[in-house]
N, C-alpha and C positions, 0 to 999 in steps of 0.2 A: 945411241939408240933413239932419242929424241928427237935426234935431228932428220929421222927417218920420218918422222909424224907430225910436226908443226916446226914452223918458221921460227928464229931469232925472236922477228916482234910479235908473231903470237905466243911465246913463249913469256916475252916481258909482260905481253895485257895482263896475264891470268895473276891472279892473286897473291899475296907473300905466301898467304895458307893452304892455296893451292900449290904452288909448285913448292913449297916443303912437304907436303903429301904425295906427291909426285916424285922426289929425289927419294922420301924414305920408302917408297914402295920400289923405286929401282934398285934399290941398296939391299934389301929382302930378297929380291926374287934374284940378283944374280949370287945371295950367300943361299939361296937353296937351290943348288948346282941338278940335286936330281929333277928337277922339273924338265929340265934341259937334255938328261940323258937319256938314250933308246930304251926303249922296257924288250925284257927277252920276249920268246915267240911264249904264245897261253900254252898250257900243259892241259889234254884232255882231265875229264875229272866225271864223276859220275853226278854231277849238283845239275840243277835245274840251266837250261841256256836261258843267254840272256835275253835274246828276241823273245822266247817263251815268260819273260818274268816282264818286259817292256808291254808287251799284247796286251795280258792281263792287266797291267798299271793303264792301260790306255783306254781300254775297257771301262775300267773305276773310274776315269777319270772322264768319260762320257756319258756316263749316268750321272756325278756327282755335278756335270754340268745340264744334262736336261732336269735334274732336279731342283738346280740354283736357278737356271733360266727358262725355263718350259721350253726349251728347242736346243735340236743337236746344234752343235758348229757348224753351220754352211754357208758357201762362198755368198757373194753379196747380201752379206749380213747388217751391213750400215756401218761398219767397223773397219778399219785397214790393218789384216793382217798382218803388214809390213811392218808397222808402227807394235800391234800387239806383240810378234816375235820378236823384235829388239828390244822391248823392253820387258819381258819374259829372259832373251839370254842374257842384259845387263843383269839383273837378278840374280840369275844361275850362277854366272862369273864371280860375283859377289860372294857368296854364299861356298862355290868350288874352294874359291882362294883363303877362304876362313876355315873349312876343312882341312886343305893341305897346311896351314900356320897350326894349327890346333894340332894337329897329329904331330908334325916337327917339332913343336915347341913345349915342354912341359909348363902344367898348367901355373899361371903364375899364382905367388901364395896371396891371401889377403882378398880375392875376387869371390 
């Protein structure tokens, strides 16, 4: 899978403690097989849709920034969006992949 993503010798640059974080997170994600498998088709349901629960969260969360910053989000802002969305989904991915361990894994004792 690796060898899909970087080269041999970028592979030797990177760190001891990087690529042993690198092999233990390859070793996790192929013993959690369901990440991998199809999900069935949604089953109608009478709850709230999700575009309708997302709006709303988008909403909140444009007020909570004209309140932190006196101005909505708009384009040439002095910022590059490009830059703020990657590092917005590194975040996310971070955060997903701690949810799906946490739900798989009981909690360990002692923590």
């Amino acid at each position: 899978m690796l060898d899909q993503i970087m080269t041999n010798e970028e592979w030797a640059g990177l760190s001891a403690e990087t690529r042993h974080k690198i092999n233990m997170w390859s070793m996790s994600f192929t013993q959690d097989r369901d990440v991998v498998k199809p999900q069935p088709a949604p089953v109608h349901n009478n709850l709230p849709a999700a575009w309708d629960l997302v709006i709303a969260d988008m909403m909140a969360r444009d007020q909570f920034g004209l309140q932190k910053y006196g101005t909505h989000l708009q384009p040439f802002n002095g910022r590059d969006a490009l830059i703020d969305l990657y590092q917005e989904l590194l975040d996310a991915v971070v955060y997903l992949r701690l949810a799906i361990y946490e739900r798989d894994n009981p909690k360990v004792s002692g923590i």
